[in-house]
C-alpha positions as CSV (number, residue, x, y, z in Angstrom):
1,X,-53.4,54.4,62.0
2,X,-52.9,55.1,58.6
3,X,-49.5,54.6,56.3
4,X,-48.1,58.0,55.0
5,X,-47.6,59.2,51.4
6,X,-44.0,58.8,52.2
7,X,-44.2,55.6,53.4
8,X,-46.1,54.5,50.5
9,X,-44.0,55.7,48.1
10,X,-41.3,54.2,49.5
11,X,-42.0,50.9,49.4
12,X,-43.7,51.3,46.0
13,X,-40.1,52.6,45.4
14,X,-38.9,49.2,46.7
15,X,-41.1,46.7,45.3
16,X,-40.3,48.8,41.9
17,X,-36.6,48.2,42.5
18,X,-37.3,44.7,43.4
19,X,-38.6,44.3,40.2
20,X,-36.2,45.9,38.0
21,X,-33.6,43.3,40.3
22,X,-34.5,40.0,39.4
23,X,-35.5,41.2,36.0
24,X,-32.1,41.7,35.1
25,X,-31.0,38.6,37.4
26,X,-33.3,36.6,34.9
27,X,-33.1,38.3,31.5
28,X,-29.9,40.5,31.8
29,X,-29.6,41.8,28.3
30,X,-32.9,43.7,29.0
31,X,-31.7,47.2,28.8
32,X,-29.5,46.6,25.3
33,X,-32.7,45.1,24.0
34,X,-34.6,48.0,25.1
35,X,-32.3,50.7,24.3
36,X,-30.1,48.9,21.9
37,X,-26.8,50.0,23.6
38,X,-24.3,47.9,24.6
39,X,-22.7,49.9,27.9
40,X,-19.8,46.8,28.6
41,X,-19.6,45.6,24.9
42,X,-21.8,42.6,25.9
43,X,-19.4,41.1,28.9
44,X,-22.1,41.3,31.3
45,X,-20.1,43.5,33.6
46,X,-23.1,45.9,33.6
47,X,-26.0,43.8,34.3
48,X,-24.0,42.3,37.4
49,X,-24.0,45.9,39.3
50,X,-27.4,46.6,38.2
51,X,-28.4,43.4,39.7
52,X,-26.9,44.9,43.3
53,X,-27.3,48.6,42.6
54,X,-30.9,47.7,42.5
55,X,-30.5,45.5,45.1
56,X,-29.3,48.2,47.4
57,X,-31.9,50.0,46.7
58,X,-34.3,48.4,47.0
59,X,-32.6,47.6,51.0
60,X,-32.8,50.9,51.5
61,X,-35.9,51.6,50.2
62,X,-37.4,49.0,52.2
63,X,-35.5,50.2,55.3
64,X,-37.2,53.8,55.3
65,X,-40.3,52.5,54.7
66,X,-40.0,50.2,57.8
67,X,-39.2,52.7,59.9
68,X,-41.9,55.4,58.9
69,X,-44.6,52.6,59.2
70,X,-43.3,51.7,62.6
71,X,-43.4,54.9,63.9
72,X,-46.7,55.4,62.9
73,X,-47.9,52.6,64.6
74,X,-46.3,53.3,68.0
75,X,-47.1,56.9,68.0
């Protein structure tokens, strides 16, 4: 049986999210060096939900993706 578009996109989604996660977790002043903005005047407030917004995401993400593969492989 073969994965779905869906499904694959999801957990490209994911591992994306994943990424984007422990990127910040290791070098959190990413996005002002990027974008050279400052969203929480450098307090770190920001980076700290980005960390667990993409977190979440990437949960969720993985979640779907779970459950399309695995009902393509019972049925």
């Amino acid at each position: 049986m073969r994965p779905t578009t869906k499904y694959r996109i999801e957990a490209l989604l994911g591992v994306i999210t994943l990424v984007l996660a422990i990127l910040t977790a290791v070098v959190p002043d990413w996005f002002e060096r990027i974008f050279d903005a400052a969203p929480d005047n450098g307090d770190g407030g920001f980076e700290a939900w980005t960390v667990v917004l993409f977190a979440l995401v990437t949960v969720v993400l993985w979640t779907l993706a779970f459950r399309g593969w695995r009902r393509v492989a019972t049925g």
